[in-house]
C-alpha positions, 0 to 999 in steps of 0.5 A: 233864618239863622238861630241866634242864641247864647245857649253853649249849644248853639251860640249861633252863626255869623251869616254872609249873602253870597250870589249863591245864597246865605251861608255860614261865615266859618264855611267861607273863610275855608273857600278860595275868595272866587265870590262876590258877597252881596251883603254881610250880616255884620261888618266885622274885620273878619268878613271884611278880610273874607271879602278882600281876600286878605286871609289864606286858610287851607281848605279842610272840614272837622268831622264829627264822629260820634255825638255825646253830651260834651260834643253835639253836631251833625255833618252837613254834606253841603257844608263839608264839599264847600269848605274841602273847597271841591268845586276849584278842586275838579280844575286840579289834576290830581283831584280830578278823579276823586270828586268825579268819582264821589259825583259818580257815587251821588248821581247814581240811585237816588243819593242826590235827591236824599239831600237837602235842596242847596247840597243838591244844587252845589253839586249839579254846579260841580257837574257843570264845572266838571263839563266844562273843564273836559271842554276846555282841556279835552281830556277825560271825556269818558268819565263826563260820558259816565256822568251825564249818562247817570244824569239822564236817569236823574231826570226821569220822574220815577228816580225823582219822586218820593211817596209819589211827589218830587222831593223838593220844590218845583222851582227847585227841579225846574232849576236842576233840569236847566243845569243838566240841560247845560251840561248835556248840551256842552258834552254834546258840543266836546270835539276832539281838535286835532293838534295843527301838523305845525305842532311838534312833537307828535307821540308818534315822533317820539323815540321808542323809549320815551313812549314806553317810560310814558306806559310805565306811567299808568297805573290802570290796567284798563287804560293800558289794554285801550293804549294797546288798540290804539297804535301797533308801537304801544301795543308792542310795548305793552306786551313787554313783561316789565311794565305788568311787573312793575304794575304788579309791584306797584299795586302789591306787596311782596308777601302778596306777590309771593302768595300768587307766585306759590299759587301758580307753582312760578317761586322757582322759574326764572324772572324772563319766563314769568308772565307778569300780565297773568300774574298781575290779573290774578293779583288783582282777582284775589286783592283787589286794587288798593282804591287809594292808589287809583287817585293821584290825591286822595282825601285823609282824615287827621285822627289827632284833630278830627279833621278832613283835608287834602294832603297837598294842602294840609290843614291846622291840625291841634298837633301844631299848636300843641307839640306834646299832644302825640305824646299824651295820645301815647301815654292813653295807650293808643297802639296806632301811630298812623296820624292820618288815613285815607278816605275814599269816595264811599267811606267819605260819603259815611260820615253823612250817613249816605 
C-alpha cells in the first residue's frame, strides 16, 4: 500500500486501479489512455481527465542523477519504461529498434530476474507485444528470433535461482512462463506470406535505379551483405563503390576518413580507384559505428530539466517556462552548449544501476 505522509519527503502518491495493477497517477498521465481503470483512489477532476482521455502529455521521465539532501529519490525501472510510453512505442518503426535492443540487453544473463516482480512482468508483456507486431507486420523476424532464443535460457532454473531459490513468488514465474509460452508459440506460428501474383509492383519490377536508391537507404552493413545473397541484381549493385562511400561518409567524419585514407597510403589516388567497402570496413575496425546512428529515434536526455524523453515527441522542458534559464546555465560557466544527448540502450540502462 502507498505511504501517505505530509513529511516534505514523502507527501505521498495518488494511486489508480488499473487491469494491470495499482500504479501512481503521476506515471499514468504520461501513458497513451489505452487502459480501462477499474477503481480510482480519489475522484479528483485529474483522474477524471486520465480516465476520459481529455489531457495529452508527451511521454517522458525526470532522472534523478545524484541524490543530495534538497533532492532525494531513486529511479524505478518500471516506472521509467511506462511513462517513456515503451509498450505503444515497440508498433513505431523508428522505435522499434531501440526497445528490442534494450529487451535484448535485459533478457540476456540474469537482468530481468534482478528486477522487481511488476518491472518483470511489464517487460514480458512488451515481448509478447514485440511478437505480436512481427506477426502482423511480417518484418524483423530475425531480431524476435533473437529474443525468444534469450527467453528459452530464461526459463532454465539455473538462470532463475538466487541462493538456490526462484527470485520471486511461484505464482509470479508461474505467470512469466505462460507469457513466454505465448510469445514462443506466435514466433513459432510467423509465416512468410507471399504477396498475391495480383499485387503490383514487385521489387524485381523495379527499374535498376529505383532498387539502388533503396540500397543507399540502408545504413548496416550487415543488411547490405544479406541484400547481396538474395538477388543477382542487388548484389551488382551493391558492388558499386558509392553506396560503401556514401556509408563511409554517413558513418564518419572527414578527419576519420582521412586518417584511414593516409593509413592505407589511398590520400592521393584517384575517387574511381578507391575501394569504399575496404575503406569502409577498416573505418569501422578502428571507430566503430556511432551506436546512435544505428536507430531511426533514439532516447535523449534534456540537461536543462533532467529529463528522458524521445525527440519526435518532445517533452515540457523548464527551458519553455522559463526563457532565460539558458542564459543563467551560461552565466554559472557551463562551457557546453549541447541541450540534449542521446542514450542509448546500455547508458539507459545506467540510470538504475543495471
Amino acid at each position: 500500500m502507498p505511504f501517505i505522509s505530509k513529511d516534505w519527503r514523502s507527501p505521498g502518491e495518488a494511486w489508480v486501479k488499473t487491469e494491470e495493477g495499482w500504479e501512481k497517477l503521476k506515471v499514468l498521465e504520461c501513458v497513451k489512455r489505452k487502459r480501462c481503470i477499474s477503481e480510482c483512489s480519489s475522484s479528483s477532476d485529474t483522474e477524471n481527465d486520465i480516465e476520459n482521455g481529455d489531457t495529452e502529455i508527451p511521454p517522458h521521465c525526470h532522472i534523478t542523477l545524484k541524490c543530495t539532501r534538497e533532492i532525494a529519490g531513486f529511479n524505478g525501472l518500471g516506472e521509467a519504461v511506462r511513462r517513456l510510453d515503451f509498450r505503444s512505442s515497440v508498433r513505431d518503426g523508428r522505435r522499434f529498434n531501440y526497445v528490442c535492443a534494450l529487451l535484448r540487453l535485459l533478457v540476456s544473463g540474469k537482468g530481468i530476474t534482478s528486477l522487481p516482480g511488476g518491472a518483470q512482468r511489464l517487460l514480458l508483456q512488451m515481448l509478447e507485444e514485440v511478437a505480436t507486431y512481427v506477426s502482423d507486420s511480417q518484418q524483423n523476424i530475425n531480431v524476435l528470433r533473437g529474443l525468444v532464443q534469450q527467453l528459452r535460457l530464461l526459463v532454465n532454473q539455473e538462470n532463475q535461482k538466487c541462493w538456490g531459490k526462484p527470485l520471486g513468488s511461484q505464482s509470479l514465474w508461474d505467470g512469466h512462463v505462460q507469457t513466454i509460452q505465448r510469445i514462443q508459440n506466435i514466433a513459432s506460428q510467423i509465416q512468410i506470406r507471399e504477396p498475391g501474383p495480383n499485387i503490383r509492383p514487385k521489387l524485381h519490377d523495379l527499374p535498376e535505379e529505383c532498387v539502388r536508391e533503396i540500397i543507399l537507404r540502408i545504413t548496416d552493413y550487415k543488411d547490405l551483405d544479406a541484400s547481396a545473397s538474395a538477388w543477382s541484381l542487388m548484389a551488382a549493385l551493391i558492388s558499386e563503390q558509392r553506396v560503401w562511400r556514401e556509408l563511409s561518409h554517413y558513418h564518419f567524419n572527414k578527419q576519420q576518413i582521412d586518417f584511414i585514407l593516409d593509413k592505407m597510403c589511398l590520400q592521393d589516388t584517384k575517387e574511381r580507384h578507391r575501394n569504399w567497402q575496404a575503406i569502409y570496413h577498416a573505418l569501422r575496425k578502428t571507430y566503430g559505428v556511432p551506436e546512435e546512428l544505428q536507430y531511426a529515434e533514439i532516447l535523449a536526455f534534456c540537461r536543462l530539466c533532467r529529463c528522458l524523453f524521445w525527440p519526435s515527441a518532445g517533452h515540457p522542458c523548464i527551458a519553455d517556462q522559463c526563457p532565460d534559464i539558458r542564459q543563467r546555465i551560461r552565466d554559472a560557466g557551463n562551457s557546453d552548449n549541447t541541450e540534449t544527448q542521446p542514450v542509448p540502450p546500455a547508458q539507459f540502462l545506467k540510470y538504475f544501476s543495471l
